[in-house]
N, C-alpha and C positions, 0 to 999 in steps of 0.2 A: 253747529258742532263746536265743542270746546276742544281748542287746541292746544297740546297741554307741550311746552317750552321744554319742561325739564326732561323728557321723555327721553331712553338712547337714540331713540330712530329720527325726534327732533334732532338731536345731536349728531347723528351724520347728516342730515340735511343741511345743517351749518357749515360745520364741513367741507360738504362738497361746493356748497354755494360761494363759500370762500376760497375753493382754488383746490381743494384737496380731493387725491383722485379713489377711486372704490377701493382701490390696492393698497394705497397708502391710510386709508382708513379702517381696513379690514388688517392690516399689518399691527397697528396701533394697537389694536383691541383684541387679537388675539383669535380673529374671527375669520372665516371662508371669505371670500369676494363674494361668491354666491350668494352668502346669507347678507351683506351691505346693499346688495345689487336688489335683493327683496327689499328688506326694508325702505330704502328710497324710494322704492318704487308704490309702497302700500304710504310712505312719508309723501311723494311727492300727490295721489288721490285724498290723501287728508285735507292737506294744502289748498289745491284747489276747489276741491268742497268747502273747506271756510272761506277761500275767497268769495265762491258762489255765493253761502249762502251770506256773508255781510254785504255783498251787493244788493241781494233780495232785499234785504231788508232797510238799506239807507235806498232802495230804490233808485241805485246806480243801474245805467244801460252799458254792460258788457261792452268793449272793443277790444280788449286785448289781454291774453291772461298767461304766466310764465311759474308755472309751479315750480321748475327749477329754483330758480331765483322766487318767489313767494309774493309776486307781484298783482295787481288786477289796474288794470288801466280803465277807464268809462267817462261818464258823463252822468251829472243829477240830474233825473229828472224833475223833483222840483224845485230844484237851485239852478237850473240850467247852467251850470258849472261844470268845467273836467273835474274827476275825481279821480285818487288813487287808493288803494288798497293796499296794503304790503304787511308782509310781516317780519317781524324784530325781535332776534333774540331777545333784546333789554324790556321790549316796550310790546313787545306780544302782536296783537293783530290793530292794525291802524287805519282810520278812513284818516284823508288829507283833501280836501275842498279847495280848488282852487279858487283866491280872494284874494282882496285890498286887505288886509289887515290892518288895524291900530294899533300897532304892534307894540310900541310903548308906553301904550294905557292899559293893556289888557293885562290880567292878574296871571296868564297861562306862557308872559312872557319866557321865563327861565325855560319853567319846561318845553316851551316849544324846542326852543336853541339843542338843549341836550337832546332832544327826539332828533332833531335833523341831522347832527353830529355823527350823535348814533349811530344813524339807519344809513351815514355817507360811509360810515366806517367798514358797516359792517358787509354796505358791497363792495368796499375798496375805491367809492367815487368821490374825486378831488374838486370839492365845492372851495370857492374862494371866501376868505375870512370877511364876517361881517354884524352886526350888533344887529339886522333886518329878518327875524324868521320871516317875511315875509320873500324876499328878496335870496334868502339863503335857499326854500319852497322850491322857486320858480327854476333855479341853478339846476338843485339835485334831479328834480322830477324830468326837467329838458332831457338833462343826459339818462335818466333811465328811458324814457319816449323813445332816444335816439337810437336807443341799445336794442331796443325789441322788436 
């Protein structure tokens, strides 16, 4: 399933996932609570259908999954690694492998840093500054584990 960011019903899922409540979203926009209270609700079964099916398909094993929040926690099966799944306003729908990285050789440098930046920002979690996407990874993803 493509899950398409710019969508309004994307848009209150952000929203709410940042703190903002059905009322005060429904206030904004001009719109019933009722009608917010649907959409999140057909927004949050989107969500977790792309999380499903990008698990299926990186052949992650399901442990934990928060359509609120746009999360999938698992394990590869054959990387035998934790994995996460999430999804990002900026950065759309993300698998994350937990590894060693060479983080200063590799050409995917920058972009990692602004992915994990991103995606601390955009749940509000305070990862400590650091030049390591590998090291910055293990921060963010601890505290979302913690959180669910």
């Amino acid at each position: 399933m493509f899950l398409q960011t710019n969508d309004k019903q994307f848009g209150f899922w952000a929203l709410r996932r940042s703190g903002e409540s059905n009322i005060g979203i429904a206030n904004r926009f001009g719109i019933s609570r009722q009608a917010v209270s649907r959409a999140l609700l057909l927004m949050d079964e989107k969500i977790e259908t792309t999380l499903r099916e990008m698990a299926h398909a990186n052949q992650i094993a399901i442990e934990k999954i928060d359509a609120e929040r746009g999360i999938l926690l698992g394990r590869s099966v054959p990387f035998q690694t934790a994995a996460i799944i999430f999804v990002s306003e900026k950065h759309g729908v993300q698998v994350w492998y937990e590894h060693d990285g060479d983080c200063g050789s590799c050409q995917r440098y920058t972009e990692c840093i602004e992915l994990l930046w991103d995606y601390a920002i955009e749940l509000g979690v305070k990862i400590e500054k650091t030049a390591h996407p590998t090291k910055m990874a293990e921060e963010l993803f601890e505290k979302i584990r913690e959180s669910m």
